[in-house]
N, C-alpha and C positions, 0 to 999 in steps of 0.2 A: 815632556808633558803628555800626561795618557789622554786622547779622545773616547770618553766617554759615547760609546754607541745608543741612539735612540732607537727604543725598542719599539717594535711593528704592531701594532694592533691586530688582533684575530682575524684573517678573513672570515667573513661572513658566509656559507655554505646557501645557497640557496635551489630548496630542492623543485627541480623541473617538475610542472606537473603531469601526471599521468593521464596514460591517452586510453580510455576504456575502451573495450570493443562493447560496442552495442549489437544487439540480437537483429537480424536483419526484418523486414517486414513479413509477415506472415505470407504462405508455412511458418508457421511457431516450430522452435526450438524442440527437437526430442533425444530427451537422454539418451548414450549410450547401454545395452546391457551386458551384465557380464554371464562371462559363459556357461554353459549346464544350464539343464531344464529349472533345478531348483534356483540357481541364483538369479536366472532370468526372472523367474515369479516374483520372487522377493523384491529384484528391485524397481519391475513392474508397478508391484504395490508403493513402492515406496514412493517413484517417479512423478503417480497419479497426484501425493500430496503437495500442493502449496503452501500451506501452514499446519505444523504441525509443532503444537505446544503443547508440553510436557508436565503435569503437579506445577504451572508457574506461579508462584508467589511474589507478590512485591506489597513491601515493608518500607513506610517512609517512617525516617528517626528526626523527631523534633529534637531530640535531645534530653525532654523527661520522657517522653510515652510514644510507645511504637504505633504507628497507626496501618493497620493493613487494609489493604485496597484492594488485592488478591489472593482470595486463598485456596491456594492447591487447584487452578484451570489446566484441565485436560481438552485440549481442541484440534481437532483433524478439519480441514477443510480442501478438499479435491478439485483438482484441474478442470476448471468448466463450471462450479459451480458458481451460483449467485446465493449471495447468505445475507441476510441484516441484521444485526447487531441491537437489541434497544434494551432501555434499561433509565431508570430513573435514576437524577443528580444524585451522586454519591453511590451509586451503584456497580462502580468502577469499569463501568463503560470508556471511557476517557483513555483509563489507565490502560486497558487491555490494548485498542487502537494504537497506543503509543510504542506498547508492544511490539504488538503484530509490523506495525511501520519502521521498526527499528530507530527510532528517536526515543527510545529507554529501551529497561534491560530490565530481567527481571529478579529480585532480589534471590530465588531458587528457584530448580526446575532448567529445563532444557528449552529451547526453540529453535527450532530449525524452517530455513524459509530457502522454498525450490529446496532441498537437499542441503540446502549449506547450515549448519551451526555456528550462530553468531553468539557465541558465549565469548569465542576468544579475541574477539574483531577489537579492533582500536580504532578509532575515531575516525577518520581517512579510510580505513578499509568498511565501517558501517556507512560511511557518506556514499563510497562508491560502489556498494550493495544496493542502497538505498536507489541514487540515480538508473542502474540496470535495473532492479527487478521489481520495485513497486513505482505505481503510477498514482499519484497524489491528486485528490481534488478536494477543496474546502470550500465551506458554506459561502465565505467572504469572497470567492474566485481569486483571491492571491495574484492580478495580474500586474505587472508593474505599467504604472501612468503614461500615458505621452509615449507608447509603444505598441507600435502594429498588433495583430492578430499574432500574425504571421512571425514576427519578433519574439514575440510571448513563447510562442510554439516551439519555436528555435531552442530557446536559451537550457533545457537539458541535455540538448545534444551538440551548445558551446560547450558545457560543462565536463562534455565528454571528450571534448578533441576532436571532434569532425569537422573534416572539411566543409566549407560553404557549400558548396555544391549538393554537396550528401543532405546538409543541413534543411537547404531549403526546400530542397526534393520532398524528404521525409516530412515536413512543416505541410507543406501542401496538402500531400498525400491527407495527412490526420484530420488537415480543416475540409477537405473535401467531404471524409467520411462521415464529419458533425453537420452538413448543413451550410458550413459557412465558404463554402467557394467567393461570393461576391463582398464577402467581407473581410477578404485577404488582409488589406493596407490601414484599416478602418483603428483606432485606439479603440481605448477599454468606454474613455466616457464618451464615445459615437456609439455605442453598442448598450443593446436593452442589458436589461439583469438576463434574461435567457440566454441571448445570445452571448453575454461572457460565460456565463457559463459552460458552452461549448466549446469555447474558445480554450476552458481551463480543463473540460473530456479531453480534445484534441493532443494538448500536451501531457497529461497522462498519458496521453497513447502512443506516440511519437516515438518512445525507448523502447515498444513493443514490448512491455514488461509481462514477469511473471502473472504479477497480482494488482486489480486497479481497487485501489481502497478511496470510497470516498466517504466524508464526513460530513452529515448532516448538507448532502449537496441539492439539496432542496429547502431549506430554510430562509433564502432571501426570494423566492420565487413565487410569484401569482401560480394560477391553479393550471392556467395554461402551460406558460413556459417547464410547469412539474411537471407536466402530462410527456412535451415535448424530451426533459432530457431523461425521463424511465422509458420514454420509448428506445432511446438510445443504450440505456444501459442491456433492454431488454434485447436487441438485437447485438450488443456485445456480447450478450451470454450465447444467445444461441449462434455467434461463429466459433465458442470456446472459450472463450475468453474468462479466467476468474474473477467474481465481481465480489469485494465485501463491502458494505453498505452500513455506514453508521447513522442509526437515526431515534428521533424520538415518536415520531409519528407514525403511528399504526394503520393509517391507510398508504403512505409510500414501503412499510414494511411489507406491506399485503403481496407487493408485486415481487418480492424474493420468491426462490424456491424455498428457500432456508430460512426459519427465525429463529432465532438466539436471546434467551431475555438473561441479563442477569440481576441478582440485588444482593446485596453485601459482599461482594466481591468473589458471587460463585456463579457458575451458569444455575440457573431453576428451572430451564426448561429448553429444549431444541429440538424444532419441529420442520417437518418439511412438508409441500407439500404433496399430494398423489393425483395421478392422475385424475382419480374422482373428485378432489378438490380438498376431501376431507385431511385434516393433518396426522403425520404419523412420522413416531420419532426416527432419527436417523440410526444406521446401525454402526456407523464410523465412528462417534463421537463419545467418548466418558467422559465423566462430571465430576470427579469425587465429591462427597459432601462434609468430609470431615474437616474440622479444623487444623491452619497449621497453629501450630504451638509457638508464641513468642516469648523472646528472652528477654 
């Protein structure tokens, strides 16, 4: 009598997750150059850019009718600046932010963020772009309930594999820089609206990111607590630090060097400001204004 063999069920593969090397605390991170006088230039130049996007377009398809949200965005923005972003609903302010953050992609055109080209990235390698080189802050402060400051602060650099030790260190460090030393142990609802909010600077800062992109991070804030986290952005900028600044309001725009308006999904206008005060356009940035052509 043959004994029929029961066959095994697939092991399951389960993949270890990856331990990021995070950018150490400042000194900030500077590129290698390569050799000869000319390559040094060139890559000088290029090094300086944080975001540098390319003619991007993005095309959402309902299925009958293409609806563009960006058409043909040319954008350079340089290591150290501070830029704001504003632009009225539907003006694909949104879009471009999701962009620039790498949580979309854009339907044509190039982007490159710090140097790197996330055309060809897959999902895992845009996550683990994302946690190194931009530092996230939203209107709502994103901070999980019934958890420290200090926890809060933590949790992109559990994300990354670091040891506790590193962990806490660098947690510290970041709430010290915002103000919040005595509010180390403290949860989110012990903590005013300003005060999370620094708590939610703090962790954007923690991964010593390339680029700190915040979103309309003045929108749940009295007039004080707005006073308190632009003064923090404003002394981010002058230690170097890149700041992009998404907003609707044109007195927290005031305090960019940069304003960027767009409507119908072009830039219309990008202005800095000069010493004298008065504004004067950048010479880093094109705009095309032509249409792309949809299919």
């Amino acid at each position: 009598m043959m004994v029929q063999r029961q066959s095994r069920a697939p092991r399951r593969i389960l993949r270890r997750p990856r331990r990021l090397t995070m950018p150490p605390l400042p000194p900030r991170e500077r590129p290698a150059t390569a050799a000869g006088p000319s390559g040094e230039a060139a890559l000088r130049r290029a090094s300086r850019r944080v975001i540098d996007l390319r003619k991007a377009t993005k095309i959402y398809d309902t299925g009958t009718i293409h609806v563009p949200a960006l058409r043909g965005i040319s954008l350079v923005v340089d290591r150290g600046d501070f830029v704001a972003i504003m632009g009225s609903s539907g003006s694909g302010k949104s879009t471009l932010m999701n962009i620039i953050g790498c949580l979309d992609v854009p339907t044509s055109g190039e982007y490159l963020l710090d140097g790197v080209d996330v055309a060809s990235m897959d999902e895992d390698d845009l996550s683990d772009l994302r946690n190194r080189k931009i530092g996230f802050i939203f209107q709502s402060f994103n901070l999980v309930a019934r958890t420290s400051a200090l926890a809060n602060v933590e949790l992109p650099l559990a994300y990354a594999g670091l040891p506790r030790e590193e962990r806490r260190s660098r947690a510290v460090h970041a709430l010290v820089q915002v103000g919040m030393r005595d509010r180390l142990h403290h949860a989110p609802s012990e903590l005013s609206g300003g005060q999370q909010q620094r708590v939610a600077v703090a962790r954007a800062l923690v991964t010593n990111p390339s680029l700190i992109l915040a979103d309309e991070p003045t929108g749940n804030l009295d007039s004080h607590a707005t006073n308190d986290v632009l003064a923090i952005f404003h002394r981010l900028h002058r230690e170097g630090r890149t700041v992009v600044l998404i907003t609707h309001e044109p007195d927290v725009a005031a305090h960019a060097r940069r304003v960027i308006r767009l409507a119908d999904g072009r830039i219309v206008s990008d202005e800095q400001s000069s010493p004298d005060g008065e504004a004067t356009p950048p010479p880093t940035t094109t705009t095309p204004q032509a249409d792309t052509p949809l299919n």
